[in-house]
C-alpha positions in Angstrom: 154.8 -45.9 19.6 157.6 -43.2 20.4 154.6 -40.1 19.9 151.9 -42.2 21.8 154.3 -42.2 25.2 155.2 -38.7 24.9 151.7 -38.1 24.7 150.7 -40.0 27.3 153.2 -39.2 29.8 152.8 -35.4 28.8 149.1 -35.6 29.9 150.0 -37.8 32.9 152.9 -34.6 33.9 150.1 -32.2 33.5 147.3 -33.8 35.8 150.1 -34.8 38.1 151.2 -31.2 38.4 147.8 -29.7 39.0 147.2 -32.8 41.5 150.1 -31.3 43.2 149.2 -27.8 43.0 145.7 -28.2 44.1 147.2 -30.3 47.6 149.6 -28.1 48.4 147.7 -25.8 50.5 147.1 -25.9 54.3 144.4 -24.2 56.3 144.2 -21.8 59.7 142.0 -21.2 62.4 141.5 -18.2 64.1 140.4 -18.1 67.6 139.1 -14.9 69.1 139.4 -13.8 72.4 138.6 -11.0 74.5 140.3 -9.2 77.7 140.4 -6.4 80.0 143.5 -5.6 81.1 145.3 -8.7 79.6 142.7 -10.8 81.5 139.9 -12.6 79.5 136.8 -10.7 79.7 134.1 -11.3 82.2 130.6 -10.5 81.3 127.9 -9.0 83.7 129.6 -7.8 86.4 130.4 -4.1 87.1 134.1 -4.5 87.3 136.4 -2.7 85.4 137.7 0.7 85.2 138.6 2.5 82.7 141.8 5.4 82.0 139.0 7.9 82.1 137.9 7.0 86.0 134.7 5.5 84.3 133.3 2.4 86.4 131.6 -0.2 83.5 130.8 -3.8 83.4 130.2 -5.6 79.4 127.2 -7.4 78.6 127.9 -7.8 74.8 131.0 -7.8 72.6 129.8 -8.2 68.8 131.5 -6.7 65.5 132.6 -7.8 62.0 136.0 -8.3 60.7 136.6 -8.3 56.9 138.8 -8.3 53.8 141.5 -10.0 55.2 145.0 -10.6 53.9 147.8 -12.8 54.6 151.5 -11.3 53.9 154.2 -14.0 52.6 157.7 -13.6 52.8 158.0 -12.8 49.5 155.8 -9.9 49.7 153.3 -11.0 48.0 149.0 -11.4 49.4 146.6 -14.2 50.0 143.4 -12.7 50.5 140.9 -14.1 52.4 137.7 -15.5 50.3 136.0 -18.0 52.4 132.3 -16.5 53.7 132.6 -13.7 51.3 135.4 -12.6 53.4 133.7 -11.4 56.0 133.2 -12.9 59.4 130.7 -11.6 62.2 132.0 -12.2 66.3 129.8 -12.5 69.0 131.2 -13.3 72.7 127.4 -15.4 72.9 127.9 -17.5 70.2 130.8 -19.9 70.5 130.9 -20.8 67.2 131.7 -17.3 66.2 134.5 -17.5 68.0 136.5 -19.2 65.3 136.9 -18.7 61.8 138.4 -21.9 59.7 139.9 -20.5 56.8 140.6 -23.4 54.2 142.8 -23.2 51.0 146.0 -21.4 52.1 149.1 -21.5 50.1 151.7 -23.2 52.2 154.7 -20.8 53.0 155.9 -18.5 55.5 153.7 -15.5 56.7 155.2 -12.2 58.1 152.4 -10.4 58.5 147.9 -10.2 58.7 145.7 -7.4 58.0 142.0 -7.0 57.4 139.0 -4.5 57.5 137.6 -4.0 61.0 133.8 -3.8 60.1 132.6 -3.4 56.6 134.1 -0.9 53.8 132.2 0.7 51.6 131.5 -1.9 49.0 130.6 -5.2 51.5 128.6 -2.5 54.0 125.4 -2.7 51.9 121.9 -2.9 53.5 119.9 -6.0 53.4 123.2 -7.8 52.3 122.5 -10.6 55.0 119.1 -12.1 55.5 119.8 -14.4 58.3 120.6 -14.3 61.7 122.7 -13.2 63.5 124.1 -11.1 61.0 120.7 -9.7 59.6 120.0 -8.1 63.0 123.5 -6.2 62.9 121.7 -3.8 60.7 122.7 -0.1 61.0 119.4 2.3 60.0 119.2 3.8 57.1 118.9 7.7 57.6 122.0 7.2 59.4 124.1 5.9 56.3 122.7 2.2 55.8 124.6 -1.1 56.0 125.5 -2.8 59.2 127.3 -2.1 62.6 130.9 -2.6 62.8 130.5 -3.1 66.3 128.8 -3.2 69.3 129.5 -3.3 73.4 126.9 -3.1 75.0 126.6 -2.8 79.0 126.2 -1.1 82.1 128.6 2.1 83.3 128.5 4.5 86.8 127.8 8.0 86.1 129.2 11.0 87.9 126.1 11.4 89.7 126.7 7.6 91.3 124.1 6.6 88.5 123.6 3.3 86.3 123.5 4.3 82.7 123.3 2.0 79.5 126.9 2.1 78.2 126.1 1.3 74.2 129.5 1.1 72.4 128.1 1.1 68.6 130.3 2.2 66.2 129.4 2.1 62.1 128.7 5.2 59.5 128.6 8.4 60.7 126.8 11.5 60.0 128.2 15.2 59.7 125.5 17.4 59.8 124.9 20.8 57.7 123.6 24.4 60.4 120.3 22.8 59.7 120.4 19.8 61.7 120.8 17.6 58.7 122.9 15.0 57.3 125.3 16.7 54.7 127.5 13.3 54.5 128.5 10.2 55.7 131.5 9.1 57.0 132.6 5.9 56.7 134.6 5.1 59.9 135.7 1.4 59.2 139.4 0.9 59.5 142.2 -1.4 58.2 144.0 -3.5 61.2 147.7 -4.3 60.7 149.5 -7.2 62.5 152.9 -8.7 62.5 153.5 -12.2 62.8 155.6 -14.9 61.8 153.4 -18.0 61.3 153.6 -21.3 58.3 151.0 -23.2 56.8 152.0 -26.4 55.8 150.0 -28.6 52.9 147.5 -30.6 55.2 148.2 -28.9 58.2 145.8 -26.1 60.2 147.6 -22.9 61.9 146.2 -21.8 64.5 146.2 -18.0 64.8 144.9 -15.9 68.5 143.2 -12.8 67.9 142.8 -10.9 70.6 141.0 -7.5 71.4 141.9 -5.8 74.2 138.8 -4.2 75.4 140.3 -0.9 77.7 142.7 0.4 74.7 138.8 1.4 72.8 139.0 4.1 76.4 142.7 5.1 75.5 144.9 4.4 72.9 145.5 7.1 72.1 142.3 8.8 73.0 141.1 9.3 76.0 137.5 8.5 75.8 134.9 9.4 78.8 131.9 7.8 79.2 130.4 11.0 80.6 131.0 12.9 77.8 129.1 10.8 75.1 126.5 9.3 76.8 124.5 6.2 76.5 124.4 6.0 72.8 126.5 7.2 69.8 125.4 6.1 66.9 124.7 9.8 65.6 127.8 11.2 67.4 130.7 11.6 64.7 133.3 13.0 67.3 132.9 9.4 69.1 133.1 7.5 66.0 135.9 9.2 65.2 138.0 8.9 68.7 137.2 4.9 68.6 138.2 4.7 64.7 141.4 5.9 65.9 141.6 4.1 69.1 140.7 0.6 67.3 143.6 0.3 65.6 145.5 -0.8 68.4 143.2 -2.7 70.1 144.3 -6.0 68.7 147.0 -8.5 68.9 148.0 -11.6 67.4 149.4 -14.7 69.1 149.9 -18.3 67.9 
């Protein structure tokens, strides 16, 4: 009788303690937001200026974020599973606009990163067959794979001119004396944000991310709508100056 309650309470410890494991998580919410000049973005209206003296309004603000991971106190990673980890933004679509990431150790967090766009392993062509995603597709002589982002509007030239003002950013090209493509570059970058934040088991955490459209123009780069033009999908020099502006474009808030 003595073995048959140590067996039984042995097996009634064990599904206990994985009942126990498997609830004590908690889940968060991202929220994304968008401003110029610390105020939230308005769309269709030629309104803002940027650093460069470059009059622009924004029609569009669309891009992926990926291969996030959540920092605990004790230095160690959660990474970010749900949807493949990857999550596509669109200012049009309100449901894009939130991300409810389930599953979350409960604990203190310090810290957030992730992949803005797609690296080299998720950026593969004809990886998403649906909308909206499927039509984020970036063309195939020019590297494959997907945008990492797009703003699409309207800007004033220096002739007093309306141009298309087409903010695409993804894989770029370096091209050989000949005109053609002797590699690609991969201009995704990785986005690091401190924070303190704690997920509690059956609780959500609500995190604000915020991108702060004018620091694309000049932080730390100045860039000039004038010089690149409507378009810059083939234009590595403008990849590059917006890889390196985009990393301090966000912020995170609670």
């Amino acid at each position: 009788m003595k073995n048959k309650t140590f067996y039984f309470a042995v097996i009634a410890s064990i599904f206990l303690g994985a009942s126990c494991n498997k609830n004590e998580n908690g889940s968060a919410v991202f929220i994304f937001t968008h401003t110029v000049d610390g105020v939230y973005a308005q769309f269709n209206r030629l309104i803002y200026t940027n650093t460069a003296g470059n009059q622009y309004q924004i029609n569009e603000i669309k891009y992926f974020i990926s291969r996030m991971l959540l920092y605990d106190a004790n230095g160690k990673t959660v990474e970010i599973a749900q949807d493949e980890g990857i999550h596509y933004v669109d200012c049009s679509l309100l449901n894009t606009l939130r991300w409810e990431i389930d599953g979350i150790p409960q604990g203190k967090y310090v810290a957030i990163s992730f992949v803005f766009g797609l690296d080299r392993d998720d950026n593969i062509s004809n990886r998403f067959v649906n909308p909206p995603e499927s039509n984020f597709s970036w063309p195939n002589h020019l590297g494959g794979g997907y945008h990492y982002m797009q703003i699409n509007g309207k800007f004033l030239n220096k002739e007093g001119n309306i141009q298309n003002m087409n903010i695409h950013t993804g894989i770029g090209q370096i091209y050989d004396e000949n005109s053609g493509v002797a590699e690609f570059a991969h201009n995704y970058f990785i986005v690091n944000l401190p924070i303190m934040f704690f997920v509690h088991v059956n609780n959500t955490q609500t995190l604000i991310l915020n991108m702060e459209v004018q620091r694309w123009f000049d932080t730390p780069n100045l860039y000039n709508f004038d010089d690149f033009g409507t378009g810059i999908m083939q234009n590595q020099t403008a990849q590059q100056l917006l890889k390196e502006n985009g990393e301090n474009v966000f912020f995170l808030n609670l």
